[in-house]
N, C-alpha and C positions, 0 to 999 in steps of 0.2 A: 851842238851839245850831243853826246855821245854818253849814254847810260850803261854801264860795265854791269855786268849781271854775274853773279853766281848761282850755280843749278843744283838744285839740293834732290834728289829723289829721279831718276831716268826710267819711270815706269812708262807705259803708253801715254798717259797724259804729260810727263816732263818730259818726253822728247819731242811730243805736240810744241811745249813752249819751247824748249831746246832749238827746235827747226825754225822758228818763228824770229828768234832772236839771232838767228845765224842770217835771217834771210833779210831782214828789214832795216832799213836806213835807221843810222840810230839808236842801236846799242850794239854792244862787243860782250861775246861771253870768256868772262876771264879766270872760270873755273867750273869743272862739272864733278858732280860727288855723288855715289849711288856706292851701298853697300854690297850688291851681289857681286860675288868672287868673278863672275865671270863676263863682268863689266869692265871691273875697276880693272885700270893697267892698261885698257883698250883707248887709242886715240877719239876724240868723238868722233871725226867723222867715220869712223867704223860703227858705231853705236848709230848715225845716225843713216850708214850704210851708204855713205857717197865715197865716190874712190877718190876727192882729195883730201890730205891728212890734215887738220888745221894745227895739230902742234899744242891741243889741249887732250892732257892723258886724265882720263877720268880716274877720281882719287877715290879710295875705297872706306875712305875715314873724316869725319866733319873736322875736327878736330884740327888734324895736320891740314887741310883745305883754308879755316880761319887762320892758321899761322901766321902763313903768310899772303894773304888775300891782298888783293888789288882792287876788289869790288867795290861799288854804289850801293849793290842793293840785293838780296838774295829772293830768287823765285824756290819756293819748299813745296815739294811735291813728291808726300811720301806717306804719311796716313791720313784717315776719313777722322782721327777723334782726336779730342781735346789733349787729353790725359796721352795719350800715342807719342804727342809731339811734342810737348813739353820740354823735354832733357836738350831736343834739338833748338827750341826757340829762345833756353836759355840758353845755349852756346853758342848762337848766330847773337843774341843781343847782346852777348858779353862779348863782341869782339866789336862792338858800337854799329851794329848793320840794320837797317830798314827792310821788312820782311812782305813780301806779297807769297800767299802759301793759298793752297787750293782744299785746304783740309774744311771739307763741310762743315763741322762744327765749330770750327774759328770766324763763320759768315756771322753767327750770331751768337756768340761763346756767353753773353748773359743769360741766354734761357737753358741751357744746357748744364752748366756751374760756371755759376756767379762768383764763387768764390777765386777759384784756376782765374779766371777773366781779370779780376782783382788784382790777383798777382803779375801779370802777364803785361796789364796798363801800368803797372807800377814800373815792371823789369825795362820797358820799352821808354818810361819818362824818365828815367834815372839814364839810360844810354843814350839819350837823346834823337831819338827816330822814332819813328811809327811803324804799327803793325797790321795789315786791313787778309781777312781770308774775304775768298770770292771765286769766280767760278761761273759756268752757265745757270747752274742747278744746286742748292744756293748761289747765288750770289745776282742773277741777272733774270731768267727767263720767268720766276715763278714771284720775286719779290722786289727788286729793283725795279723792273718793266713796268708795275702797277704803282708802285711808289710814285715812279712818275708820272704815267696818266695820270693820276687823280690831279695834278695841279691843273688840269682843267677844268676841275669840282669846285662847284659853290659849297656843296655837301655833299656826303658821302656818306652812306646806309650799310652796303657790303663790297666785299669784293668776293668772284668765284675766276679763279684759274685751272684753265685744264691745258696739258702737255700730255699729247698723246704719240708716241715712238712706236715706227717699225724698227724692232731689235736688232733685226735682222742684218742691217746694214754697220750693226755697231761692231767696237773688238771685243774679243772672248772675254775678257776678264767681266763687261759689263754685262753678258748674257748669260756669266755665272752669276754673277751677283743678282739677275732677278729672277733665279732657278731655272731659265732654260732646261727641259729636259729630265727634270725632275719629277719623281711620283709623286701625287698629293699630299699623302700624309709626311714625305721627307721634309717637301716645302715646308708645312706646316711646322714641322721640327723646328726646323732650320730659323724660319719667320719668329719661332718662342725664342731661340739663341740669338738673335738678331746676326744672322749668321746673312739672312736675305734681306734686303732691304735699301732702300734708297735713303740714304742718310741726309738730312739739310728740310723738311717738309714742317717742321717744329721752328726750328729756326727762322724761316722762311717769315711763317706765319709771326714771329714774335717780333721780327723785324717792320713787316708793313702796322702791327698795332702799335709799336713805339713809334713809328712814322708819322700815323695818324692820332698819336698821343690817345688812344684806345688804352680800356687796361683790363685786360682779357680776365675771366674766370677760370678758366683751363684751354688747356690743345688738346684734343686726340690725335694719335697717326694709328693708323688700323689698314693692314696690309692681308691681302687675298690674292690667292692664285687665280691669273688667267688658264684655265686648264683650254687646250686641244680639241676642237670638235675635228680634226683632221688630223692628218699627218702635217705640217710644215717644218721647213729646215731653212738654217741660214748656211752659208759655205764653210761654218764652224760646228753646228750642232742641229741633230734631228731631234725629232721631235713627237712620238707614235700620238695617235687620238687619244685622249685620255690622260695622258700626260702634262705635264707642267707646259707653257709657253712662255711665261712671265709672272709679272704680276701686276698689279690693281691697288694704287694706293691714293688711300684718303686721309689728309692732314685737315681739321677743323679746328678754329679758336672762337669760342663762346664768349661772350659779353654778357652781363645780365641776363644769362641763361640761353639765350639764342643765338642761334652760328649765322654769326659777320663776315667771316673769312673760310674762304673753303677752297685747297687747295688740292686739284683731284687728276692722277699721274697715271697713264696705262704706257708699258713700255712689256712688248711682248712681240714674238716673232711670228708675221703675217699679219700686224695688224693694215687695216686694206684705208687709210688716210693716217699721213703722220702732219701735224698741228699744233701750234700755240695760240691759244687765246684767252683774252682777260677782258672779263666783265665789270663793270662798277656800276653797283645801283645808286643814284643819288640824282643831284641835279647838275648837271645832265648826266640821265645814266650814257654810258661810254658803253661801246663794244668792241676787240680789235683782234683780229685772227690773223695769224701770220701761216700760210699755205705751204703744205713739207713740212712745217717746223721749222725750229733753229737746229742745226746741227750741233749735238751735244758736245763731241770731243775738237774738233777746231774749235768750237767757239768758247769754252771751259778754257782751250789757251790762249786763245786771242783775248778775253776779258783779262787773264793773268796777264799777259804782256800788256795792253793797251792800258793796265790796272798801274801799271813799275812808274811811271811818270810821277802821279796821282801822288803816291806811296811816299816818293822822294821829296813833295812837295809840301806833303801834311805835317801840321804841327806833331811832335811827339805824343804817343798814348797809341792803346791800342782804338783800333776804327773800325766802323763797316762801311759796304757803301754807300748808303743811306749818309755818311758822316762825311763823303769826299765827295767836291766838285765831280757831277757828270763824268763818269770817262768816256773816249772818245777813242777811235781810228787815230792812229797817228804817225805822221807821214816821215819823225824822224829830224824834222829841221828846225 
C-alpha cells in the first residue's frame, strides 16, 4: 500500500512532514501547495534543499492543486485557528479528500466553537472521509499520552502534566512565539492580543475530560513571562537579564469547583532540564517522566504522518485522537 499525500502549507513544521513522506516506505507525495511567492514555482526538492529535483513544483494556489489531484489524503499545515482554516478545509473536502492538518485548534475544535465543529463533521460526512487535527502539543504529549495511561486506572481523581522546553534548541518562529527577547511589559501586550501564546492547552484539557467522561465547570489558560535572571541566547536570539526568555503557561479544568486537570508548560531559553511528564492520582496513582522531553518539531510531524493511515481508515466525520485507533510507527508495508 502506498498512501499519495498532498501538502498543504511548507512552513517549518510542513516540510518536517514534507521530509518525512519523501523519506519513508509508504507514501508518495503527489503535490505540494504553500502560498509564498517565493516558494511556489520552486521544485520541492529545492524547498526541501536536497540537490535531486523530484519533478513536484510547488503550486502557489489550493484551488488549481485540487483540480487536478492524484491524492489519498491531504496533510494542511498552515494556521494555529479554527476560523484560519476554514475556506481551506472547505476546498480540500469539496474535492472528496481526508484531512490530517496540524492546526491546534482543530485537536479539539468543540471546546473552542462548537458550532464551526458542526459544520466541519457535516462538510466531512457529506464528502465521505474524515478529518482528525493532531500534532505533538495538542494532539499527543499533554492529552493523548495521559488518555492513555489512565487505562491502567481502576479510578481516576486528577491528572497534572508538565512539558518543560529548552527553546533554545527550537526554530525561530517558535522562540518568537513565546517572546524570546521581549521586554516585560511588550510580552504582556502581546499575551492581551494573544499575539504570544501556546495555542492547543484548553483543548488539550477538554479533550482528556470528554475522555474521562468528566464534565468540566470551566478551563483557565493564564500565561506569564519567563523573564531573564542572565544574559542567555540561543543561535537565533539574545536574550539581556531582565528581559523576556519565554514563557510559563498554566491550562486548568475545574470540576465541581476543584482543579482535576492541570496542564503546566515552561518553554524558555536556558531552561537547565527539558521533560515530559504525566501524573494520575487515582488507583493506582501512575507517574511517567520521559528525560529530554519529546522533541516538539519532528515529533508534531511524525504524529502528522504516522496520523495519515488512521485518517484514511476512519469512518467519515470530523475526529480527534482520542476517536482513532492508537497510532503508531509505521513501517510502510
Amino acid at each position: 500500500m502506498t498512501i499519495r499525500v498532498m501538502h498543504v502549507g511548507l512552513g517549518p513544521i510542513g516540510v518536517g512532514v514534507l521530509k518525512q513522506v519523501m523519506a519513508r516506505p509508504g507514501f508518495e507525495v503527489t503535490a505540494a501547495v504553500d502560498i509564498d511567492p517565493e516558494k511556489a514555482g520552486q521544485d520541492v526538492g529545492e524547498i526541501l534543499d536536497v540537490d535531486q529535483k523530484t519533478g513536484i513544483t510547488v503550486q502557489g494556489g489550493l484551488e488549481a492543486a485540487l483540480a487536478g489531484h492524484d491524492a489519498d489524503v491531504v496533510a494542511l499545515c498552515t494556521g494555529s485557528t479554527l476560523p484560519g482554516i476554514k475556506s481551506q478545509l472547505e476546498a480540500i473536502l469539496g474535492a472528496g479528500l481526508p484531512i490530517v492538518s496540524t492546526t491546534e485548534e482543530l485537536s479539539f475544535p468543540h471546546f473552542s466553537n462548537e458550532a464551526l465543529a458542526g459544520e466541519i463533521d457535516k462538510m466531512a460526512r457529506d464528502a465521505g472521509v474524515a478529518v482528525v487535527g493532531t500534532g505533538v502539543n495538542p494532539g499527543f504529549a499533554m492529552d493523548t499520552l495521559p488518555i492513555v495511561l489512565s487505562a491502567a486506572c481502576e479510578t481516576v481523581d486528577s491528572v497534572t502534566v508538565d512539558r518543560i522546553q529548552d527553546a533554545s534548541v527550537r526554530r525561530l518562529p517558535f522562540q518568537k512565539k513565546i517572546g524570546a527577547g521581549l521586554e516585560p511589559n511588550d510580552f504582556r501586550q502581546k499575551a492581551d492580543r494573544l499575539e504570544i501564546r501556546h495555542v492547543g492547552l484548553a483543548e488539550s484539557i477538554a479533550m482528556i475530560a470528554a475522555a474521562f467522561g468528566w464534565k468540566l465547570d470551566r478551563i483557565t489558560d493564564v500565561i506569564e513571562p519567563k523573564i531573564a535572571d542572565e544574559p542567555v541566547a540561543s543561535n537565533l536570539i539574545s536574550v539581556d537579564k531582565g528581559q523576556v526568555a519565554g514563557l510559563i503557561q498554566d491550562g486548568v479544568g475545574f470540576r465541581d469547583g476543584e482543579p482535576i486537570i492541570r496542564l503546566h508548560m515552561e518553554a524558555y531559553l536556558g531552561a537547565p532540564e527539558s521533560y515530559d511528564a504525566v501524573r494520575i492520582e487515582g488507583s493506582p496513582t501512575l507517574y511517567s517522566k520521559i528525560e529530554g522531553g519529546i522533541p516538539g518539531d519532528i515529533a508534531t510531524a511524525s504524529v502528522t504522518v504516522n496520523t495519515l493511515p488512521r485518517a484514511l481508515a476512519a469512518p467519515p466525520g470530523l475526529h480527534t485522537m482520542r476517536d482513532l485507533p492508537i497510532p503508531s510507527w509505521w513501517a510502510g508495508d
